[in-house]
Biotite code that builds the C-alpha atoms (Angstrom):
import biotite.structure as struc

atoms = struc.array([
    struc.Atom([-25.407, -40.931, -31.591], chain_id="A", res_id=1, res_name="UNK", atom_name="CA", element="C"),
    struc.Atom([-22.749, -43.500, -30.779], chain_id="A", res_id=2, res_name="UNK", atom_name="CA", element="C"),
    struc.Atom([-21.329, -43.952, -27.042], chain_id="A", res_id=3, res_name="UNK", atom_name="CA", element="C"),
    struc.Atom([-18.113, -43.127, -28.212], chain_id="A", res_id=4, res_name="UNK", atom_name="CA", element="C"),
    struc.Atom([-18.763, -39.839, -29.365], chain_id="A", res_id=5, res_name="UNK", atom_name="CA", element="C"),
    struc.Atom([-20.806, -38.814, -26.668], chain_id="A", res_id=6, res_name="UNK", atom_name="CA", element="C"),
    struc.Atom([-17.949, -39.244, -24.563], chain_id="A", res_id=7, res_name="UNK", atom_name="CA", element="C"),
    struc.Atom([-15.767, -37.690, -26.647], chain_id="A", res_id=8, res_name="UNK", atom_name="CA", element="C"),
    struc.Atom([-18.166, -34.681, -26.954], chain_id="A", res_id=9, res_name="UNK", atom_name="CA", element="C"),
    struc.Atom([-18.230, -34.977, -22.902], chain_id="A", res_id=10, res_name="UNK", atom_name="CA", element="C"),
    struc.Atom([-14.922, -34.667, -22.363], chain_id="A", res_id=11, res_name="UNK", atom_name="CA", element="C"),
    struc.Atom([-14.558, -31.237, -24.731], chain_id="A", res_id=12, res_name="UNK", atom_name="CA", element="C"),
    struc.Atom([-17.220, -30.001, -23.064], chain_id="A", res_id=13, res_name="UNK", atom_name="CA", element="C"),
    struc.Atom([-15.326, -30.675, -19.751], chain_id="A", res_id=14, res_name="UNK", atom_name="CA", element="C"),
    struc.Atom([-11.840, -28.807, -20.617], chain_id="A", res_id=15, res_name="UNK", atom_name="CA", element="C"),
    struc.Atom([-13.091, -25.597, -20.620], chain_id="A", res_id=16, res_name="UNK", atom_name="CA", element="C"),
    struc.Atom([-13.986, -25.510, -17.012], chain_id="A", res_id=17, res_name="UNK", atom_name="CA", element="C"),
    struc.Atom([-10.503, -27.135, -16.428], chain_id="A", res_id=18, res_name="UNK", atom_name="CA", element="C"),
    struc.Atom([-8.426, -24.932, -17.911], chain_id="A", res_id=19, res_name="UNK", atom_name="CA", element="C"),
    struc.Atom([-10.512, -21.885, -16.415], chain_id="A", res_id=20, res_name="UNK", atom_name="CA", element="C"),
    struc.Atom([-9.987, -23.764, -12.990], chain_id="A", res_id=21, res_name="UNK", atom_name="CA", element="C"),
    struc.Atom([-6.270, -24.006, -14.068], chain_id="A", res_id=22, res_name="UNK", atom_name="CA", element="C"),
    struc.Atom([-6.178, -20.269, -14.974], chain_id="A", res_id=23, res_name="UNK", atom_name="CA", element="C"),
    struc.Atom([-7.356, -19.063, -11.874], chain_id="A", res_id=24, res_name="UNK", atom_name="CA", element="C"),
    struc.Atom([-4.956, -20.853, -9.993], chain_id="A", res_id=25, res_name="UNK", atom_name="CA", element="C"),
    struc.Atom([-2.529, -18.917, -11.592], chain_id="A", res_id=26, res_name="UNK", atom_name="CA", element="C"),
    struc.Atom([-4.069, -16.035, -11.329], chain_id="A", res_id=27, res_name="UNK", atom_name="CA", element="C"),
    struc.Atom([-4.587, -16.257, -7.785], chain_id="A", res_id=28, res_name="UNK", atom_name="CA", element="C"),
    struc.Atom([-0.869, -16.696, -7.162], chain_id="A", res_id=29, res_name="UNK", atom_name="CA", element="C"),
    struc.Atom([-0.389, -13.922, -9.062], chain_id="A", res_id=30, res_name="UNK", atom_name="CA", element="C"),
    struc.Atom([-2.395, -11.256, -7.586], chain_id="A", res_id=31, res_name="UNK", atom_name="CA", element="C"),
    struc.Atom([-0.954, -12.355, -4.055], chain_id="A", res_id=32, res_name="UNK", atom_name="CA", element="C"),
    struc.Atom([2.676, -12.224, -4.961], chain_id="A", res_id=33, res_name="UNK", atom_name="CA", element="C"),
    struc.Atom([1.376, -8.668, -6.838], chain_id="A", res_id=34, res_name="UNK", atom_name="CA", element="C"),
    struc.Atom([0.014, -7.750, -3.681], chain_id="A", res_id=35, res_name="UNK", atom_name="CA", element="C"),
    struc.Atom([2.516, -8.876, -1.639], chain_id="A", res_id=36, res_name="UNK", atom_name="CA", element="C"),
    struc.Atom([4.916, -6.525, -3.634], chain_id="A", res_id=37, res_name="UNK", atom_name="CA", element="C"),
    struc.Atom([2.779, -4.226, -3.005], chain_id="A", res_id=38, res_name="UNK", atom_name="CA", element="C"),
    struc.Atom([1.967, -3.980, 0.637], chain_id="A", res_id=39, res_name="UNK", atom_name="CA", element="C"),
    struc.Atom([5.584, -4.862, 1.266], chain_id="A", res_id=40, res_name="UNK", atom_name="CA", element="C"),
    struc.Atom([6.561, -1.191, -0.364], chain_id="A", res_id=41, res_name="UNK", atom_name="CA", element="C"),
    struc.Atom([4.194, 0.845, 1.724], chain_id="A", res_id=42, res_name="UNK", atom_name="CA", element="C"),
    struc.Atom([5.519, -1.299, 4.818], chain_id="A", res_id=43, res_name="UNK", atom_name="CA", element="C"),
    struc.Atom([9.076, -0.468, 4.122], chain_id="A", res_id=44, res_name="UNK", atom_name="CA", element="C"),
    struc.Atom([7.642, 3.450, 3.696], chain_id="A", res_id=45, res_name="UNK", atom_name="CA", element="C"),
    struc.Atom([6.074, 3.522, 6.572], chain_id="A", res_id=46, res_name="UNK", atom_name="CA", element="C"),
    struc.Atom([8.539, 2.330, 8.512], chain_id="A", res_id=47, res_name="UNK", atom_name="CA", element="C"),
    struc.Atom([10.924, 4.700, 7.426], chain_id="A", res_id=48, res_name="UNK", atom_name="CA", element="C"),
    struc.Atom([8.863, 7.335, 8.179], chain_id="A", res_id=49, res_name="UNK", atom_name="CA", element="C"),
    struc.Atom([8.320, 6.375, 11.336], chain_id="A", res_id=50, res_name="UNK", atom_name="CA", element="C"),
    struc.Atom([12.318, 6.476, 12.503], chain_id="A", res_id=51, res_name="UNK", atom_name="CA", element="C"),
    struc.Atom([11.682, 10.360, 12.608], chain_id="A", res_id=52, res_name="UNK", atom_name="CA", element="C"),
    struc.Atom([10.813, 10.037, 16.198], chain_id="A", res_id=53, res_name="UNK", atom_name="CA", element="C"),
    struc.Atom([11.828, 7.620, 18.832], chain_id="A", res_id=54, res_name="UNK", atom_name="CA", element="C"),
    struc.Atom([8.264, 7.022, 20.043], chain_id="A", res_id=55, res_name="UNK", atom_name="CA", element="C"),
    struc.Atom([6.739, 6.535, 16.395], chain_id="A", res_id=56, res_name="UNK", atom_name="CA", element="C"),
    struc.Atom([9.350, 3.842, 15.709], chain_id="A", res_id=57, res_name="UNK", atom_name="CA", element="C"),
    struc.Atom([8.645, 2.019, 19.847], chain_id="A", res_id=58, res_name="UNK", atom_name="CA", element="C"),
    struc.Atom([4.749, 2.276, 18.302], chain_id="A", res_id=59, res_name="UNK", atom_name="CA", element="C"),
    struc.Atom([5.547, 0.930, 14.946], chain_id="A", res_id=60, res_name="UNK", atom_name="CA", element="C"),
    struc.Atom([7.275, -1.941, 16.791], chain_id="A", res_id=61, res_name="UNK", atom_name="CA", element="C"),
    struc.Atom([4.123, -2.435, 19.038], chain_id="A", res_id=62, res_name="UNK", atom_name="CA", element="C"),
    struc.Atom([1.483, -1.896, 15.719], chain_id="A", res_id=63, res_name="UNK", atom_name="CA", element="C"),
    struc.Atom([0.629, -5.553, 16.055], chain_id="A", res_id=64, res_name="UNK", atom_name="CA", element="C"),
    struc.Atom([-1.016, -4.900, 19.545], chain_id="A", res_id=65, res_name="UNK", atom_name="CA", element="C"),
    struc.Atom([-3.826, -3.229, 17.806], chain_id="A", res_id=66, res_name="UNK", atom_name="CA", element="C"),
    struc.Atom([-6.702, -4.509, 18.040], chain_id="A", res_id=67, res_name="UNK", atom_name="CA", element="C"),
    struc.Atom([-8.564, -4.213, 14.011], chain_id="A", res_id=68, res_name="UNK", atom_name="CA", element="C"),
    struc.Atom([-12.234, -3.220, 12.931], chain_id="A", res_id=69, res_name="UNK", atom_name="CA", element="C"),
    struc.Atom([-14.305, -6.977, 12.242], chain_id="A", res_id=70, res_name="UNK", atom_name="CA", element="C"),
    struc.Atom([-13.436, -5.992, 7.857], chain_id="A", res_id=71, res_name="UNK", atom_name="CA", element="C"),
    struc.Atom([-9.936, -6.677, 8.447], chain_id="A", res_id=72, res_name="UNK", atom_name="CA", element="C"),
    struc.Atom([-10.038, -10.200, 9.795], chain_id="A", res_id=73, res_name="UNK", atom_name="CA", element="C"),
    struc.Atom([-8.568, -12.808, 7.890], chain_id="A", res_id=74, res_name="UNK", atom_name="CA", element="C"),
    struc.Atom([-12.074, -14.716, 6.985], chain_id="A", res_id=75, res_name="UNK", atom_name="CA", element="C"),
    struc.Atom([-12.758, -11.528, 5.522], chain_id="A", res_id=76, res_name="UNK", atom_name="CA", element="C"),
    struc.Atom([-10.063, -11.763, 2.470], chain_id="A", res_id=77, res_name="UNK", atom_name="CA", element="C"),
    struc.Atom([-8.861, -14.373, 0.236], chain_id="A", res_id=78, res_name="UNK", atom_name="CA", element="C"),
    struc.Atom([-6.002, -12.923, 0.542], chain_id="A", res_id=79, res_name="UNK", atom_name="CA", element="C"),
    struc.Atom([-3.687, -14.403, 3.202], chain_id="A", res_id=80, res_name="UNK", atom_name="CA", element="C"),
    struc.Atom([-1.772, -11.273, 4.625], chain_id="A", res_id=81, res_name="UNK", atom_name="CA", element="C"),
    struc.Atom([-4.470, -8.931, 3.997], chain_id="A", res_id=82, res_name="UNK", atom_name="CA", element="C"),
    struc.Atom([-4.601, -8.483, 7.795], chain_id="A", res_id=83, res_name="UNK", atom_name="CA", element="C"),
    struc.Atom([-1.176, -7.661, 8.273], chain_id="A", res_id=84, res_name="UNK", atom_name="CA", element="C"),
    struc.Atom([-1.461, -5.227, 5.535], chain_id="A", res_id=85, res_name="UNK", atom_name="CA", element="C"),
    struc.Atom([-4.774, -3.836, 7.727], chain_id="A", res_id=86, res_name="UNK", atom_name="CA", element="C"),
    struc.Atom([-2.497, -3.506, 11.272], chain_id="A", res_id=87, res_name="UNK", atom_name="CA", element="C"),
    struc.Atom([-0.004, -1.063, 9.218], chain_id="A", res_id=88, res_name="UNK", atom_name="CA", element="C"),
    struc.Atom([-2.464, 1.347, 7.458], chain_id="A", res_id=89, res_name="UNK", atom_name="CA", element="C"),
    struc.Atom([-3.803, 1.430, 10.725], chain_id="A", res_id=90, res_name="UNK", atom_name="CA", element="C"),
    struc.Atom([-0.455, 2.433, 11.986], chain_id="A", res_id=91, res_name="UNK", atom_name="CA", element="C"),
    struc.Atom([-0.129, 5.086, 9.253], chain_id="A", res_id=92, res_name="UNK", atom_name="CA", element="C"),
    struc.Atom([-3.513, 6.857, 10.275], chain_id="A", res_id=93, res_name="UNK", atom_name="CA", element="C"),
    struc.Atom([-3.071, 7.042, 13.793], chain_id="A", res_id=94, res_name="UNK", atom_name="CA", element="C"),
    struc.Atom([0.419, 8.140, 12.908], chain_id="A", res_id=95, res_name="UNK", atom_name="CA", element="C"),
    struc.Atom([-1.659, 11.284, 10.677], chain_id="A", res_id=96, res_name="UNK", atom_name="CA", element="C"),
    struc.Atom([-4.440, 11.827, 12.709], chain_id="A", res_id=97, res_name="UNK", atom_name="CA", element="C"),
    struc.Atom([-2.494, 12.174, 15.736], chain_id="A", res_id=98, res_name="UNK", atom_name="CA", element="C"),
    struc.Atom([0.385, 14.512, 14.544], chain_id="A", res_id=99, res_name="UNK", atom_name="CA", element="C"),
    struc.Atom([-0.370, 16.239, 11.202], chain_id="A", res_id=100, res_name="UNK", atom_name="CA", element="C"),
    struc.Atom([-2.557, 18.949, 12.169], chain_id="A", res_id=101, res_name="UNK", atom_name="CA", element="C"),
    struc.Atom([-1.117, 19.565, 15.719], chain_id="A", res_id=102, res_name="UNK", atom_name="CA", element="C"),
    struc.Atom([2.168, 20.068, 13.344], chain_id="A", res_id=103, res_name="UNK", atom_name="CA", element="C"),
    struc.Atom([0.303, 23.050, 12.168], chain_id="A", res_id=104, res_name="UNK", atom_name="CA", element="C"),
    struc.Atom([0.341, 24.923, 15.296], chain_id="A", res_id=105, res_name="UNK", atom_name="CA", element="C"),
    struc.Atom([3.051, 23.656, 17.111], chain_id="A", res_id=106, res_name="UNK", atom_name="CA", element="C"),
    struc.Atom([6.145, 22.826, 15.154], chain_id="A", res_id=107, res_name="UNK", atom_name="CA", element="C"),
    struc.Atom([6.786, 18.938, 15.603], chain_id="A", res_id=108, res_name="UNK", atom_name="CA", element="C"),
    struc.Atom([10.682, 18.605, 14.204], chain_id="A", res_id=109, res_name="UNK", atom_name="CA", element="C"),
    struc.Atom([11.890, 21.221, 15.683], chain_id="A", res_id=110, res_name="UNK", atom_name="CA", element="C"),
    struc.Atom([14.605, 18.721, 17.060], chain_id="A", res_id=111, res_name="UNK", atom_name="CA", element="C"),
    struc.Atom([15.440, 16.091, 14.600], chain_id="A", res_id=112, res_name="UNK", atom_name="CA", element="C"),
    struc.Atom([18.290, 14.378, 13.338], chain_id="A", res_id=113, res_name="UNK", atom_name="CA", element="C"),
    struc.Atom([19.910, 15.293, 10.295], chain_id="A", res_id=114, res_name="UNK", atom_name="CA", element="C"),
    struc.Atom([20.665, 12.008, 9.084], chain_id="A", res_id=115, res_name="UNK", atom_name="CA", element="C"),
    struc.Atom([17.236, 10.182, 9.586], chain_id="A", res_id=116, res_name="UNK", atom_name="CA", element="C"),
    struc.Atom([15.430, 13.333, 8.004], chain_id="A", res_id=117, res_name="UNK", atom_name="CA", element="C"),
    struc.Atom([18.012, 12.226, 4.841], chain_id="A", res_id=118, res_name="UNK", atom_name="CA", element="C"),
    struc.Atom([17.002, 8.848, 4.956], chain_id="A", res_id=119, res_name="UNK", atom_name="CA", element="C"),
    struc.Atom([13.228, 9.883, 4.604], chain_id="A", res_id=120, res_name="UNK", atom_name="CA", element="C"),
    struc.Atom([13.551, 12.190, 2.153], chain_id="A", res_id=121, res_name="UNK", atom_name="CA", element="C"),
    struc.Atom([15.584, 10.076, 0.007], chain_id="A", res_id=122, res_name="UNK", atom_name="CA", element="C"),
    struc.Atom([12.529, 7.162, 0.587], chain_id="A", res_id=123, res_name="UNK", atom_name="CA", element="C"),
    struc.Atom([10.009, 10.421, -0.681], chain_id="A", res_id=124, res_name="UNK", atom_name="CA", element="C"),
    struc.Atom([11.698, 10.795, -3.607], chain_id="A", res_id=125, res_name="UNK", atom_name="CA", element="C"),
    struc.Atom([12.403, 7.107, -4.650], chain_id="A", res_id=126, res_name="UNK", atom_name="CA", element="C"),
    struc.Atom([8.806, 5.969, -3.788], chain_id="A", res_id=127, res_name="UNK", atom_name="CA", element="C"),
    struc.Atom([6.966, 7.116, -7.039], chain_id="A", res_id=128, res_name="UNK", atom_name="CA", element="C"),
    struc.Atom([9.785, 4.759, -9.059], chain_id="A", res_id=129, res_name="UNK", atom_name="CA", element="C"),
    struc.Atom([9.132, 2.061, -6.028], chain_id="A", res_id=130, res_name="UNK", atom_name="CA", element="C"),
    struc.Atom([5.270, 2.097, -7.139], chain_id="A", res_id=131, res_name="UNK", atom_name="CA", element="C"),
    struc.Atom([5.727, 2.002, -10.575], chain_id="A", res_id=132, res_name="UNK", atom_name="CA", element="C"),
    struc.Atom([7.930, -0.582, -10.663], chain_id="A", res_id=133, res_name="UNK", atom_name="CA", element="C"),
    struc.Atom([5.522, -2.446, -8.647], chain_id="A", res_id=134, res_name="UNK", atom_name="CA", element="C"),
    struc.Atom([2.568, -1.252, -11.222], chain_id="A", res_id=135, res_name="UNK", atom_name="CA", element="C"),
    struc.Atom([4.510, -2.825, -14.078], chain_id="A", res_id=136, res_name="UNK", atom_name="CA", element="C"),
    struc.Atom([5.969, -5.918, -12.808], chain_id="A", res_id=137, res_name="UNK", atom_name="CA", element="C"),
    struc.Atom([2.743, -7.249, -11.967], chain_id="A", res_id=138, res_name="UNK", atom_name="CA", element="C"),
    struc.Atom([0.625, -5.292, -14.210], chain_id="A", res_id=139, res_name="UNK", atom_name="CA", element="C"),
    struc.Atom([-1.412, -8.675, -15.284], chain_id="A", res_id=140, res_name="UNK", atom_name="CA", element="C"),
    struc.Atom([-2.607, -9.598, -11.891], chain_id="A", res_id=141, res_name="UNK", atom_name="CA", element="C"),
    struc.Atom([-3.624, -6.070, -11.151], chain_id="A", res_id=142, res_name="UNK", atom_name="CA", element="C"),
    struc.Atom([-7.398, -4.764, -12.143], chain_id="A", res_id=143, res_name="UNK", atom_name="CA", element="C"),
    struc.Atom([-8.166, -1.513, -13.808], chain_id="A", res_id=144, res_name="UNK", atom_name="CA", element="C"),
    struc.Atom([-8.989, 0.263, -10.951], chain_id="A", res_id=145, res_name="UNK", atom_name="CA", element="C"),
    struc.Atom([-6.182, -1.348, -8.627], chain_id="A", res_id=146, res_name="UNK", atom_name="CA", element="C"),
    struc.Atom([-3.551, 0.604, -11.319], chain_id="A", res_id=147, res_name="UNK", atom_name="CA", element="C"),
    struc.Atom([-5.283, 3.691, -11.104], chain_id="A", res_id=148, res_name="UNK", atom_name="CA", element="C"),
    struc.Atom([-5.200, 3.710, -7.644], chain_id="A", res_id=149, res_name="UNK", atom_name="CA", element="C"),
    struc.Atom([-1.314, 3.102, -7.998], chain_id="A", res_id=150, res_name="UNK", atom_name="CA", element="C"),
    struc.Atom([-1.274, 5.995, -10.181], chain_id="A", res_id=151, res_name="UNK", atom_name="CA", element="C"),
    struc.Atom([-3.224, 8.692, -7.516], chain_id="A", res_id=152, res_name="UNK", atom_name="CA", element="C"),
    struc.Atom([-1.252, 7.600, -4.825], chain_id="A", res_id=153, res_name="UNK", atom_name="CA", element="C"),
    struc.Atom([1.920, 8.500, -6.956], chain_id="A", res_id=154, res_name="UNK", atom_name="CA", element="C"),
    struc.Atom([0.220, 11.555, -8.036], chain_id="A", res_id=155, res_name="UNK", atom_name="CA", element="C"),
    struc.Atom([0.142, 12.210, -4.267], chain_id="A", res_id=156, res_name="UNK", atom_name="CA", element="C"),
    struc.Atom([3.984, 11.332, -3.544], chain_id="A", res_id=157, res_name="UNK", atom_name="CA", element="C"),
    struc.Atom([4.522, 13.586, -6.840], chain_id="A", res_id=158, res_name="UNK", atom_name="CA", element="C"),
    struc.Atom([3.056, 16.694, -4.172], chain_id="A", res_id=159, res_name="UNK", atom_name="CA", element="C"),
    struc.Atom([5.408, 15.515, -1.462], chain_id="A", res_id=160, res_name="UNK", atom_name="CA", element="C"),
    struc.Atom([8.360, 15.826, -3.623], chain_id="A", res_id=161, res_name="UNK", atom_name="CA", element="C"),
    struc.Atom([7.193, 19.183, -4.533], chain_id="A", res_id=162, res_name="UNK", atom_name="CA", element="C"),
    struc.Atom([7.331, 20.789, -1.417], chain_id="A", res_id=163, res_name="UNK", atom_name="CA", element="C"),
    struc.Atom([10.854, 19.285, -0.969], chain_id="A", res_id=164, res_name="UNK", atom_name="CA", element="C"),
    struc.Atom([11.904, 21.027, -4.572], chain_id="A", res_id=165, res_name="UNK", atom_name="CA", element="C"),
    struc.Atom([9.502, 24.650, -3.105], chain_id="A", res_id=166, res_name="UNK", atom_name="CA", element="C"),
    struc.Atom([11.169, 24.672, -0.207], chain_id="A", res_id=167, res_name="UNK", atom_name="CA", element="C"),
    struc.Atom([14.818, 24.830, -1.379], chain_id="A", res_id=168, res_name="UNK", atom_name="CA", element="C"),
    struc.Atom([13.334, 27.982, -3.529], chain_id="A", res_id=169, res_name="UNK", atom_name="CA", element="C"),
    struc.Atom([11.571, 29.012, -0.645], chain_id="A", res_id=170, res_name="UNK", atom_name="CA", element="C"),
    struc.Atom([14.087, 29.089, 1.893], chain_id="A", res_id=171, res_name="UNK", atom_name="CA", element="C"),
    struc.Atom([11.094, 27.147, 3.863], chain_id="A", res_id=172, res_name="UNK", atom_name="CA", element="C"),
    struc.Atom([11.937, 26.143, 7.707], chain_id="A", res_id=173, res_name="UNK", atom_name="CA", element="C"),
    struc.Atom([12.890, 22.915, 7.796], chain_id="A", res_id=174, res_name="UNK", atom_name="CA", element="C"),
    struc.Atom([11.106, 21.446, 10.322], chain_id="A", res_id=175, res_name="UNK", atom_name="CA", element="C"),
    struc.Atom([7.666, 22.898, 8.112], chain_id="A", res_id=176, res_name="UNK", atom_name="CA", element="C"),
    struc.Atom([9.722, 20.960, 5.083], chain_id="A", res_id=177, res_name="UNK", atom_name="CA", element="C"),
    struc.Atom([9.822, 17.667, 7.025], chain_id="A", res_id=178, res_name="UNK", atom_name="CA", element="C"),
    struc.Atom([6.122, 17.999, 8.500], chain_id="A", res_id=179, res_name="UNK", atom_name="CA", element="C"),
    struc.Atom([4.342, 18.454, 5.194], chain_id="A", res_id=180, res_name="UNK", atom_name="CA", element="C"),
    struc.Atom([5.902, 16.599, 3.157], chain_id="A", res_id=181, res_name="UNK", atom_name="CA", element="C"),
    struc.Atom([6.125, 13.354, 5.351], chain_id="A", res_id=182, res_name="UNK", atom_name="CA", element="C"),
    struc.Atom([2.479, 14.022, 5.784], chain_id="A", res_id=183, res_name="UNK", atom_name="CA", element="C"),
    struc.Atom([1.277, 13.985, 2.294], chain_id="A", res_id=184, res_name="UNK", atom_name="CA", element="C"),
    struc.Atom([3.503, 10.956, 1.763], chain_id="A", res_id=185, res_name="UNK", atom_name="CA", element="C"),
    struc.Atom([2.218, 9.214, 4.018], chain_id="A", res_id=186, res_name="UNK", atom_name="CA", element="C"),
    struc.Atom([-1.167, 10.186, 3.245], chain_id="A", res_id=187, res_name="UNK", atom_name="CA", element="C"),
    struc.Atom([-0.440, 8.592, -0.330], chain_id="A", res_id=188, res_name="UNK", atom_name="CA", element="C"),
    struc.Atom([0.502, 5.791, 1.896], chain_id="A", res_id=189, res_name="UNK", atom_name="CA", element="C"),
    struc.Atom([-2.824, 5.137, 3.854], chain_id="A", res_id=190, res_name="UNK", atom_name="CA", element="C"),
    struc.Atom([-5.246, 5.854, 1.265], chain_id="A", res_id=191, res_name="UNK", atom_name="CA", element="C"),
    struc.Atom([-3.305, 3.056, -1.313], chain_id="A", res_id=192, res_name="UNK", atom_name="CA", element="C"),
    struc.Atom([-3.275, 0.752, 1.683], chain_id="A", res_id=193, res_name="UNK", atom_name="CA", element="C"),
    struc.Atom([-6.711, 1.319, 2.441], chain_id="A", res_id=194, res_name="UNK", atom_name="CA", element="C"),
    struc.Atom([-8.117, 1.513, -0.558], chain_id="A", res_id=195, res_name="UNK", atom_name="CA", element="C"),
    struc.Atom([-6.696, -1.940, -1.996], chain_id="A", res_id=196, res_name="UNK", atom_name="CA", element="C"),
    struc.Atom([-7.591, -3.325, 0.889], chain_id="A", res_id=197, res_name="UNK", atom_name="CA", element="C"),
    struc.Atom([-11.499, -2.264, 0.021], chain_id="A", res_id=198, res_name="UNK", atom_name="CA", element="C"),
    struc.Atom([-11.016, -3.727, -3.151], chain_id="A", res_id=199, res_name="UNK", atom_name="CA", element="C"),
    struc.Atom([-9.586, -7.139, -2.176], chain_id="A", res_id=200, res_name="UNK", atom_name="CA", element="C"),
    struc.Atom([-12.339, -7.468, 1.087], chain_id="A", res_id=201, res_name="UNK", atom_name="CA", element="C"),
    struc.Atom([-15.173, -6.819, -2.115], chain_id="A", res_id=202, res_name="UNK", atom_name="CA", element="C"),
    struc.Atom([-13.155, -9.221, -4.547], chain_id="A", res_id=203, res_name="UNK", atom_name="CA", element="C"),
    struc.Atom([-14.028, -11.412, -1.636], chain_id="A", res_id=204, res_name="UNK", atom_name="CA", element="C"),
    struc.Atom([-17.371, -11.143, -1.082], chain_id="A", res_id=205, res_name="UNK", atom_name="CA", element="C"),
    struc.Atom([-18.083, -11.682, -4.579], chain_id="A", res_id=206, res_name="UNK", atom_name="CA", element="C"),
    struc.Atom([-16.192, -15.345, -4.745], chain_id="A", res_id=207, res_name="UNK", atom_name="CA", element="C"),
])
């Protein structure tokens, strides 16, 4: 065979593996600025939620205090803000764990203001759409499973809203209105969070 067209046949072996490299470039950008999107709209949730109380929004300005588990370290994600992410579904279960079943026995808003309680409720009911939006923009960079999760935690939300729409039927108190369906919200909230964190610390491991 000729020099010449072993080089040639060389080189056309090479571009494959170049335009893969190139691809994944892309690809890599794209599944940050997807979860970027992402995390962003269960930051801006949670922080809503937590104006409800004045000491949930002093600890949601002090979240970054907390000290993480070794998995959400930054050498433990390709991902650059995956520990940010990590501090504020941390927030969101101590934020559960500490007040949703004590709201069970003891009611929690029995003081609240009317205005805030809006603002929440109004950030219930928009978040499904929020998600979605999210799910489709950036439905490319997302895997299978990282939709689906998407999809249960708006299946969750989809719960919340229905104990806003019950209660009005209901004549529910409101404080019980506020306490369950902030909780299941931001239950939704955690277990996305979470859970796509999971996924990106294994999409990790395996690079």
């Amino acid at each position: 065979m000729p020099r010449s067209t072993r080089i040639l046949m060389g080189f056309v072996a090479m571009l494959p593996a170049r335009f893969l490299f190139r691809r994944e470039k892309r690809s890599s950008r794209e599944r940050d600025a997807a979860a970027d999107d992402l995390f962003e709209a269960i930051r801006m949730f949670v922080a809503t939620t937590a104006t409800l109380k004045p000491e949930w929004s002093a600890a949601w300005d002090e979240r970054a205090d907390a000290d993480l588990p070794p998995k959400y370290q930054p050498d433990q994600y390709l991902y650059p803000r995956a520990t940010q992410a990590a501090i504020d579904a941390k927030f969101a279960r101590s934020l559960l764990y500490q007040n949703r079943w004590n709201s069970q026995i003891k009611p929690l808003f029995d003081t609240y203001e009317a205005e805030t309680w809006s603002q929440v409720r109004a950030t219930i009911e928009r978040w499904p759409a929020t998600l979605l939006t999210v799910r489709e923009t950036h439905l490319a960079a997302f895997h299978a499973e990282e939709v689906s999760w998407i999809d249960r935690a708006v299946e969750g939300l989809d719960e919340a809203r229905y104990h806003l729409r019950n209660a009005e039927q209901a004549d529910t108190p409101t404080h019980e209105v506020i306490a369950s369906s902030t909780f299941q919200a931001l239950y939704s909230a955690m277990q996305l969070s979470e859970t796509m964190l999971d996924g990106l610390r294994r999409e990790a491991q395996e690079r």
